[in-house]
C-alpha positions as CSV (number, residue, x, y, z in Angstrom):
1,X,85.1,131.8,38.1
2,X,82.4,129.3,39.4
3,X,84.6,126.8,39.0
4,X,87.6,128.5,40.5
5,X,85.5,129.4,43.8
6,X,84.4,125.4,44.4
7,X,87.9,124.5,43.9
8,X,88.8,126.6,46.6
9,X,85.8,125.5,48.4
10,X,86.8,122.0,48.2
11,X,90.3,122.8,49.1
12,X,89.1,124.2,52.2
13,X,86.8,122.1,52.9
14,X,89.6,119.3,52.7
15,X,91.8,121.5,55.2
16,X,88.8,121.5,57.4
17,X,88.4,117.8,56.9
18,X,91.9,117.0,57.3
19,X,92.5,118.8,60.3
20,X,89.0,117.4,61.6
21,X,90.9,114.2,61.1
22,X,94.1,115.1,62.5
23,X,92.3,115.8,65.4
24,X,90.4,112.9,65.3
25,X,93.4,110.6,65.3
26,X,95.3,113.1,67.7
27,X,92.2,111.9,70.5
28,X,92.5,108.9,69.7
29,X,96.4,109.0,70.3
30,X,95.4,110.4,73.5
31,X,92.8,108.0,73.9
32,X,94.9,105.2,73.2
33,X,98.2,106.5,75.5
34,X,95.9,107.6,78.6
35,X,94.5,103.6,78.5
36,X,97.5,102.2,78.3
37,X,99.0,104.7,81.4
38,X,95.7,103.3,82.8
39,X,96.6,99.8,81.8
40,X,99.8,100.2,83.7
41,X,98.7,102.0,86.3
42,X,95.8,98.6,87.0
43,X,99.1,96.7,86.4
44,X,101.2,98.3,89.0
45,X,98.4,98.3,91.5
46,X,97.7,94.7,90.8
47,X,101.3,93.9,91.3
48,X,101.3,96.1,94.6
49,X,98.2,93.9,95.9
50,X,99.6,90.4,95.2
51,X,103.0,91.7,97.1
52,X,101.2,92.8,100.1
53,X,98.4,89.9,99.8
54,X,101.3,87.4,99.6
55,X,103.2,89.4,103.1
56,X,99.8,89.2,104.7
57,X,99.5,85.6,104.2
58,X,103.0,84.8,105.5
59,X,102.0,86.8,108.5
60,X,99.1,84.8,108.4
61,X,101.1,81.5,108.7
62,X,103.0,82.8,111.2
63,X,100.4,84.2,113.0
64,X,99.0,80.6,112.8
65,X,101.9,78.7,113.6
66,X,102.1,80.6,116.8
67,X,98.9,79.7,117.6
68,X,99.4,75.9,117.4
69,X,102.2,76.4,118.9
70,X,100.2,78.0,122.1
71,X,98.0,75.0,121.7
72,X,100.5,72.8,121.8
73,X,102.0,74.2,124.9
74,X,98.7,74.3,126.5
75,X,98.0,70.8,125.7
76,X,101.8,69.8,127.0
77,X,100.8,71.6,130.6
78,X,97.7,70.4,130.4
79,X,99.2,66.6,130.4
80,X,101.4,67.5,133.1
81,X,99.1,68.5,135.6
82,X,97.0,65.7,134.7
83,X,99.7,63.7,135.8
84,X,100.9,65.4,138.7
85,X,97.1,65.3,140.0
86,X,97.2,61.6,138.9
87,X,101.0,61.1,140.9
88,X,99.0,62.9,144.4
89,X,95.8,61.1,143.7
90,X,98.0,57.8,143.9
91,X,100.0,59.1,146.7
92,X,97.0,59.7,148.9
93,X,95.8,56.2,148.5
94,X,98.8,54.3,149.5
95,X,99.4,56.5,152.0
C-alpha cells in the first residue's frame, strides 16, 4: 500500500511538474512571439522613420536649393543696380 500511494504521489507530482512545464514553455512561447511582434513592430517603425527622414531631407534640399536660388537672384539685382548707379554716376560726369 505504501508503495502504491508514492507511486501515485509521484505520478502526480509529475502531472504537476509537467504541466508546471508546459506552462513554462507555453510563456516562454508567448514570450518569445510577443518580442518578435515587438521586433517587428521596432522594425516597421524604423522603416517608417528612415521613409519620412529621407522625404524630409529632400524637402530639405529643396527647401535649400530655393534659397540659393533667392541668393542668387538677389546677388544678380544686386549687380544690376550697381551698374545702373555706376551707368548714371558716369552720365553725370560727362554731362
Amino acid at each position: 500500500m505504501y508503495s502504491n500511494t508514492t507511486q501515485v504521489e509521484s505520478q502526480k507530482m509529475l502531472r504537476k511538474s509537467s504541466s508546471a512545464s508546459r506552462s513554462a514553455w507555453s510563456l516562454l512561447r508567448t514570450a518569445l512571439a510577443s518580442s518578435k511582434m515587438e521586433a517587428k513592430r521596432k522594425l516597421v517603425l524604423t522603416r517608417r522613420r528612415m521613409e519620412e527622414w529621407k522625404l524630409r531631407k529632400s524637402k530639405g534640399l529643396t527647401r535649400a536649393e530655393e534659397f540659393i536660388a533667392k541668393i542668387y537672384e538677389q546677388m544678380k539685382l544686386q549687380r544690376q543696380i550697381s551698374y545702373l548707379q555706376y551707368n548714371e554716376m558716369l552720365n553725370r560726369s560727362a554731362s
